[in-house]
N, C-alpha and C positions, 0 to 999 in steps of 0.2 A: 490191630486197630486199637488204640490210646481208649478211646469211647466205648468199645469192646467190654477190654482189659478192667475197666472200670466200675461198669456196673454190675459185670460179675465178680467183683471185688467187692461194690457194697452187697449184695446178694448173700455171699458166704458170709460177712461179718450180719447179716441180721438173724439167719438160721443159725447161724455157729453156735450164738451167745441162748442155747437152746432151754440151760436150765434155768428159766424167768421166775425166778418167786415172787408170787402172789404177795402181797401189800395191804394189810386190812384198812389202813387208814387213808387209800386212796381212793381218788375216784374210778369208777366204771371205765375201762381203754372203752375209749369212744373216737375214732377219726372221723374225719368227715369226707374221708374216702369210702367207697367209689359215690359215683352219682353228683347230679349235678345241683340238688338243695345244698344248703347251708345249716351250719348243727347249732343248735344249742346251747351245745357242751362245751366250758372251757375247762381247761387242762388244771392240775394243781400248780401252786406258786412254786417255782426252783424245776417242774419238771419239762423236759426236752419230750420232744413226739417230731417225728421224720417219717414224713408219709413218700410214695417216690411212684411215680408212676412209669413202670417197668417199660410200657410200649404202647402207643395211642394211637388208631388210625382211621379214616375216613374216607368213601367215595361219596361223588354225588354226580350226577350227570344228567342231561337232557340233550332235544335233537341235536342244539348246536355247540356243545362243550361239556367235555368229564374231566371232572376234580378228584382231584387225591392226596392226599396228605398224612403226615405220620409226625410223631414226636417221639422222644427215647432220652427216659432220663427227665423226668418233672418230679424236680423236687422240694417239696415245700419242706420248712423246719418250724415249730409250732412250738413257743416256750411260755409259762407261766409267770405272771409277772403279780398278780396280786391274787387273794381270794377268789375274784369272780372276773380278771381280766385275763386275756392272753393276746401276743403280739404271733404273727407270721410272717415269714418272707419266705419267696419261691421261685423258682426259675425253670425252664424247661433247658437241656445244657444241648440238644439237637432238635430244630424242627426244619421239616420240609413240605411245600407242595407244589404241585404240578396241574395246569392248568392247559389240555390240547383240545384244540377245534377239530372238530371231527371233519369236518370237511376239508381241512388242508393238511392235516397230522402237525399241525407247529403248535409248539409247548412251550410255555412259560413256567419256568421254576425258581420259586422262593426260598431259603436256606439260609440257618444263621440259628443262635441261640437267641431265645425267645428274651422281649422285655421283663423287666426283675415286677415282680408280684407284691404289696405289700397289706396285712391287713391288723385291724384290733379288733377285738370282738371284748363283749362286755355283756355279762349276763344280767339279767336283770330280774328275773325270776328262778330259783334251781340252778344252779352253773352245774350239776349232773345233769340236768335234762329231765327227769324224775320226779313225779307224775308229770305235772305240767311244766313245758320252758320257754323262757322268751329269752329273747340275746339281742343283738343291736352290733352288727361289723358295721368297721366300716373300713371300706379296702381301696387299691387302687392299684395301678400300675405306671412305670418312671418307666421311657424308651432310648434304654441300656443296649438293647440287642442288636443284632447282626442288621446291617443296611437292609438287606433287602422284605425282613420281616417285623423291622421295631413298626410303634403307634409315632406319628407326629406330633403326640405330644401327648403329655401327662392324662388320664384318664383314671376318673374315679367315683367310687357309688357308694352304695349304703343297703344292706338285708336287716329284714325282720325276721328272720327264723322263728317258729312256734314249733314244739312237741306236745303233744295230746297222748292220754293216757284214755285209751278207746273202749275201756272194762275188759278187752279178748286179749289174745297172743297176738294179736297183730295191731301195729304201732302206727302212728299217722304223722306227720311231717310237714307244714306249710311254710315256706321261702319266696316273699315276693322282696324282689330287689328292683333298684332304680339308680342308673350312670350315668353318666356324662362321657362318653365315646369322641374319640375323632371324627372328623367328617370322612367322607369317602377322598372327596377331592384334597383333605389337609389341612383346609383353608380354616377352618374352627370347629367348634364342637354341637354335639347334640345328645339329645335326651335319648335312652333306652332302656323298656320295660322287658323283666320277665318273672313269672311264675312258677315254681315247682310246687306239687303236689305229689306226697310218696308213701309208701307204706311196707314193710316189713316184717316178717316172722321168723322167730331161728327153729331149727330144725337140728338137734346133736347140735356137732362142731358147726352144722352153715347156719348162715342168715341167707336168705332168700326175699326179697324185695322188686317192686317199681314203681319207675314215677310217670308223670308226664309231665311236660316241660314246654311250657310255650313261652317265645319269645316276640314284642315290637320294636324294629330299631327303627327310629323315629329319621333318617337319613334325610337332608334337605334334596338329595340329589334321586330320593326316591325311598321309600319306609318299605321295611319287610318283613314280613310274621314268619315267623319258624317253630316248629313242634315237632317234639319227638316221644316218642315211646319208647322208655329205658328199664332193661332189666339187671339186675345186681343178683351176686351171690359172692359171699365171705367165707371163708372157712378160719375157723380161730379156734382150735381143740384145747381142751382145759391146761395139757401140759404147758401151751403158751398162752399166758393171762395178758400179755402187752403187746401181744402181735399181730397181725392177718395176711393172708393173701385174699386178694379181691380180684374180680373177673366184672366187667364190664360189657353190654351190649346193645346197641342203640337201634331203633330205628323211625326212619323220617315220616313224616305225618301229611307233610305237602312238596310242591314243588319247590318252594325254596329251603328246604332242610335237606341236610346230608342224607343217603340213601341209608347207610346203615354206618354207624358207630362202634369200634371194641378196641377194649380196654385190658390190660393187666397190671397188678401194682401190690405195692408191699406198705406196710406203716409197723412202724413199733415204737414203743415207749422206753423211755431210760429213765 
C-alpha cells in the first residue's frame, strides 16, 4: 500500500536523523501538537518544523446512528518568515468516515484527502511563549480535497492564544478562536465559537497535560455545543532537542461530541 510505504518512510527519516544538536541561539522546539489550543510560539526566521499526525480516530454514537472516522497522515509544515511571524500549510493525505443506522445496518462513507489548511500567526508578545505570550493566527481552509469530504467553500477564522507563567511547574494556556464555517446545507456561511483551556507539566523526557475544549457552531439549520475532555503526553528525551512523539486522548462531554478521541504524531524541527 503506496500510503503504507510512505509514512513509514517519513517515520524512519525523522528518527534516523537521531544525532539533533542543540542550537543555543534558538528558540525553545515548541509545536503545537498534540491538543487542540493554539500556541504562542512562533518558530525562528529561515526554520522548517513538520509536525504529522501519524493516525487519528473517533467514534460517537447514539440510539439511532454510530460514527466513526479516522485520518493517517496530517501533515502540517510550519516555516519562519520574520522575527515574530510564521506561515503554515497542511493537509491530511487520508480521511475517512462511516456513518450506520443502527436500525437498518446501511452506512454511509466519506473518503478523500482532506481540504489544504492554511495559517499566519504573529506574535505579539514573547514569540517564545516565555513568561507571558499573546499571538494572533489567522487561518483558514481552500476545498482542495476529495468530493466526498472537501468544505463548499472557503472557510476561515482567527485565535488569540495566551500563555501564562502560573509561578508552579504547571503552565496554563487560553485559545478562544472564532470562523466563519460553511453551512450544513452549502448554501453559505456561519459564525463558530470555541474555547480551549490547558495545562501542562513535564516530568523527565514527558510532558503530561489537558484541556478542555468547548465548542458553539452557530449552524442556521440548527447550533450545537460540543466539549471534550482531552489528555496529552509527549516524550521528547534530551538526546532529541527538535523532536517528539505525542499521544493524544480524548473524551466527549455531551451528546453531541465524539465518544472518545486518540491520537498519535511526530513533529521535528530542521
Amino acid at each position: 500500500m503506496k500510503l503504507g510505504i510512505g509514512a513509514l518512510a517519513l517515520v524512519a527519516s525523522l528518527v534516523a536523523s537521531g544525532a539533533w544538536a542543540q542550537d543555543g541561539e534558538r528558540r525553545p522546539f515548541c509545536p503545537d501538537r498534540p491538543g487542540k489550543g493554539d500556541s504562542t510560539c512562533v518558530i525562528d526566521p529561515g526554520v522548517v518544523q513538520v509536525e504529522v499526525g501519524l493516525f487519528d480516530g473517533f467514534e460517537q454514537e447514539d440510539d439511532a446512528t454510530r460514527i466513526e472516522g479516522w485520518s493517517v497522515g496530517s501533515v502540517t509544515v510550519r516555516y519562519g518568515i520574520g522575527p515574530r511571524t510564521e506561515v503554515q500549510a497542511g493537509v491530511s493525505i487520508a480521511t475517512r468516515e462511516e456513518a450506520t443506522d443502527r436500525a437498518t445496518g446501511v452506512t454511509d462513507k466519506a473518503e478523500g484527502i482532506s481540504d489544504l489548511f492554511l495559517a499566519m500567526r504573529h506574535s505579539l508578545i514573547n514569540p517564545d511563549g516565555e513568561p507571558f505570550g499573546l499571538a494572533l493566527t489567522l487561518f483558514g481552509t481552500v476545498p482542495t480535497g476529495g468530493d466526498e469530504v472537501r468544505a463548499s467553500g472557503i472557510e476561515a477564522g482567527i485565535a488569540l492564544p495566551m500563555a501564562f507563567d502560573t509561578g508552579t511547574e504547571w503552565s496554563l494556556g487560553v485559545s478562544p478562536f472564532v470562523e466563519a464555517i460553511r453551512d450544513a446545507d452549502g448554501e453559505g456561511s456561519h459564525a463558530a465559537y470555541s474555547l480551549v483551556v490547558g495545562t501542562d507539566r513535564g516530568f523527565g523526557d514527558w510532558t503530561l497535560g489537558a484541556e478542555i475544549w468547548i465548542s458553539l457552531d452557530d449552524d442556521p439549520l440548527g447550533s450545537t455545543t460540543q466539549s471534550t475532555f482531552d489528555l496529552i503526553a509527549v516524550w521528547s528525551p534530551p538526546s532529541m532537542p527538535d523532536a517528539q512523539l505525542d499521544f493524544g486522548l480524548n473524551f466527549g462531554l455531551n451528546d453531541d461530541s465524539p465518544d472518545v478521541e486518540f491520537g498519535v504524531g511526530l513533529a521535528r524541527r530542521f
